[in-house]
Legacy VTK file of the C-alpha trace (Angstrom):
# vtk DataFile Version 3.0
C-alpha trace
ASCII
DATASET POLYDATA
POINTS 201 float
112.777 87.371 129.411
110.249 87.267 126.797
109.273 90.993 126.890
112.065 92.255 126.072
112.620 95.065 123.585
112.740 92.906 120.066
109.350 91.439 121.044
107.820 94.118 121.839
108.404 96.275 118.909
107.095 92.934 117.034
103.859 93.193 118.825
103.611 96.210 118.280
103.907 95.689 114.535
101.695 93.200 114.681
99.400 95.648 116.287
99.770 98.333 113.739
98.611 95.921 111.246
95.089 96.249 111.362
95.311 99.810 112.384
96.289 100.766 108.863
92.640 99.393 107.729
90.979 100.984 110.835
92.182 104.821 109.482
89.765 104.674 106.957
86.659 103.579 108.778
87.397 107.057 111.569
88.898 109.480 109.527
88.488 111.681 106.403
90.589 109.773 103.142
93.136 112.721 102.964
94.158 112.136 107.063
93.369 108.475 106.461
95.658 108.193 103.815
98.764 109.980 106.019
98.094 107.752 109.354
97.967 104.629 107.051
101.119 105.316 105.292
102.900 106.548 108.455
101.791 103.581 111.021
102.788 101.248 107.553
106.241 102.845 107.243
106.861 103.025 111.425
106.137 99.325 111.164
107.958 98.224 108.543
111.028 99.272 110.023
111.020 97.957 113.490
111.063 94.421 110.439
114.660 95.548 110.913
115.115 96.926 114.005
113.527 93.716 115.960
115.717 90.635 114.095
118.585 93.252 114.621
118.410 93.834 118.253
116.808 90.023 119.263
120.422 89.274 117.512
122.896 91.750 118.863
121.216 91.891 122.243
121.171 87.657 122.422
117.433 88.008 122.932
116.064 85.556 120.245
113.160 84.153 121.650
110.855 81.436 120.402
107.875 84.003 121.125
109.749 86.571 118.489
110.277 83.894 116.018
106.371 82.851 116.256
105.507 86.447 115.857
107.698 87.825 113.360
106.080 85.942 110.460
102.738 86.328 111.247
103.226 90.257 111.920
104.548 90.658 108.348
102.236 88.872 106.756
99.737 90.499 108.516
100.899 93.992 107.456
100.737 92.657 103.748
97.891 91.003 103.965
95.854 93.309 105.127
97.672 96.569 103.927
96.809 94.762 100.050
93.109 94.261 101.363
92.994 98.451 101.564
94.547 99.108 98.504
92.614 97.111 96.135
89.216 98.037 97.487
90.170 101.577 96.887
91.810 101.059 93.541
87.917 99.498 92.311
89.443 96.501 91.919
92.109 97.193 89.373
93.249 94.096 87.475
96.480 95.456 87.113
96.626 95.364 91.331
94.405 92.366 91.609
96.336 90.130 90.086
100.134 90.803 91.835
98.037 90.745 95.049
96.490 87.540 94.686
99.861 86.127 93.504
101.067 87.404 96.789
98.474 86.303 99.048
98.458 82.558 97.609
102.260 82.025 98.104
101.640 83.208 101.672
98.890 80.858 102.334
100.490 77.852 100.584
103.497 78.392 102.347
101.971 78.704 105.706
100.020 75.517 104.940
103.704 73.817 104.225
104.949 74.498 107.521
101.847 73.677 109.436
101.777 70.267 107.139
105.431 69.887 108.132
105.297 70.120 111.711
108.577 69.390 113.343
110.435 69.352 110.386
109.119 72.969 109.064
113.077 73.892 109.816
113.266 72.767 106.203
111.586 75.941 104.939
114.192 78.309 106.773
113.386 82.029 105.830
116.132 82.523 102.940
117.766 85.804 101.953
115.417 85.851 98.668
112.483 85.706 100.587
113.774 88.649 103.145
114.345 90.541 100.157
110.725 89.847 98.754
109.385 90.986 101.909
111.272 94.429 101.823
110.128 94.749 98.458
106.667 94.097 99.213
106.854 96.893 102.070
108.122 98.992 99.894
105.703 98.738 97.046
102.957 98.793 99.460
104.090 102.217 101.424
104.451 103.529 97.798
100.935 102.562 96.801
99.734 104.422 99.870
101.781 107.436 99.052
99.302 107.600 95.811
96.438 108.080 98.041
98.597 110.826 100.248
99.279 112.862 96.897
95.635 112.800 95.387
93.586 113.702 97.879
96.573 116.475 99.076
95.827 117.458 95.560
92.353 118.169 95.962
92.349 119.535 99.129
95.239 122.290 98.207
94.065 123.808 94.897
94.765 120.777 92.439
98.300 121.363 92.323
99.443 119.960 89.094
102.778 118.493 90.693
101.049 116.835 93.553
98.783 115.003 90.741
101.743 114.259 88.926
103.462 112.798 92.141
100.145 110.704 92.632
100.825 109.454 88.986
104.442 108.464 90.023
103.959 107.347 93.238
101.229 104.672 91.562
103.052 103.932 88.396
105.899 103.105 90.369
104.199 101.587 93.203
102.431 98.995 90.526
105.692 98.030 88.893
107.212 96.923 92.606
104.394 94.934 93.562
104.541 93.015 90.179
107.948 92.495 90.843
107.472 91.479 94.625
104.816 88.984 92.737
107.405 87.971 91.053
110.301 87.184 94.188
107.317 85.761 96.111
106.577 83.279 93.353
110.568 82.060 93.323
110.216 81.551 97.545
107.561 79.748 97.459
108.219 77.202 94.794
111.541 77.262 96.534
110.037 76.336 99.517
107.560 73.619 98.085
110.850 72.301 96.529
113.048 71.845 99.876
109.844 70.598 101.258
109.114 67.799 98.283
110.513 65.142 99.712
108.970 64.987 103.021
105.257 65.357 100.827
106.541 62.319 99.260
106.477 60.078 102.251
103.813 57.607 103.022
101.855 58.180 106.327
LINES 1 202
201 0 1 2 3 4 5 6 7 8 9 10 11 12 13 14 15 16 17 18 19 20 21 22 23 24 25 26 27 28 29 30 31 32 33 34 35 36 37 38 39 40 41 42 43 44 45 46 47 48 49 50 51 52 53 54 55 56 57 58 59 60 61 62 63 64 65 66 67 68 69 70 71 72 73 74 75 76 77 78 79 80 81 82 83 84 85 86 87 88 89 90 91 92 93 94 95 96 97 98 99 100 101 102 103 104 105 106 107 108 109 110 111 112 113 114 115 116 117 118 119 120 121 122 123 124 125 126 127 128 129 130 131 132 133 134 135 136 137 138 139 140 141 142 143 144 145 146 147 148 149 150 151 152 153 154 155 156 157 158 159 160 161 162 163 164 165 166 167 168 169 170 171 172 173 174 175 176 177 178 179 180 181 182 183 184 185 186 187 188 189 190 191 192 193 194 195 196 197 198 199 200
């Protein structure tokens, strides 16, 4: 059955994806902010959920293995795009992002290249972990927005614009180091993929 539970919730992650951009173009930033960071956080978890229950359940399909990827890097993708057009593109978020984005491109163009051999560039533990953290940073970054516009709406509470300090500092420092992982998986990808690049056609 293809519709089964696993691939739905991956659609539906895959769905949420550009949802998290739409929030801003319908709603006020402080409500914006909140349905953003909500439909990011309710879709990075059913990441887990999905792989978990395709595998318990015995439901793997081919359709939830096609998805998957694309859904996360969808989320990332376009959940970065918000972000640094409201940070006035900040160096500081510019750069980690575009580290980011490249590794996901390159890599996707090594596996298209590869074709039937693309089994070569298995999803590794390192690069499930680089994902999470990339989720992570990202729903933290959005948190930023949550706190300073709370702030300004409720009196300028001087712990909400501290929080909104925090939550960005901290944010900033995860997505440097989810640069960072993403940069190891992919030239550990290009690696295991190497010798096929070095055949002759």
């Amino acid at each position: 059955m293809i519709w089964n539970l696993p691939n739905t919730l991956t659609t539906l992650r895959l769905l949420a994806a550009p949802m998290v951009a739409v929030m801003f173009l319908f709603f006020p930033r402080f409500y914006a902010d909140w349905f953003a960071l909500v439909l990011f956080v309710g879709a990075a978890i059913t990441d887990w959920f999905d792989g978990y229950l395709a595998r318990a359940w015995k439901q793997q399909t081919k359709l939830g293995a096609m998805l998957d990827p694309i859904a996360d890097k969808a989320m990332v993708v376009i959940a970065l795009m918000v972000i640094i057009g409201f940070s006035s593109w900040k160096a500081s978020l510019v750069l980690p992002a575009t580290m980011i984005l490249f590794r996901e491109v390159f890599v996707s163009g090594l596996r298209e290249f590869l074709g039937d051999v693309a089994g070569t560039l298995a999803v590794t533990k390192l690069a499930k972990w680089k994902t999470t953290l990339q989720m992570i940073a990202i729903a933290v970054l959005f948190s930023q927005g949550v706190f300073e516009h709370y702030s300004a709406t409720a009196g300028g509470l001087g712990w909400k614009l501290m929080a909104a300090r925090w939550s960005g500092g901290v944010g900033l420092v995860l997505l440097w180091a989810a640069a960072g992982l993403t940069l190891m998986t992919g030239w550990d990808y290009f690696r295991k993929a190497l010798p096929h690049l070095k055949e002759t056609v």
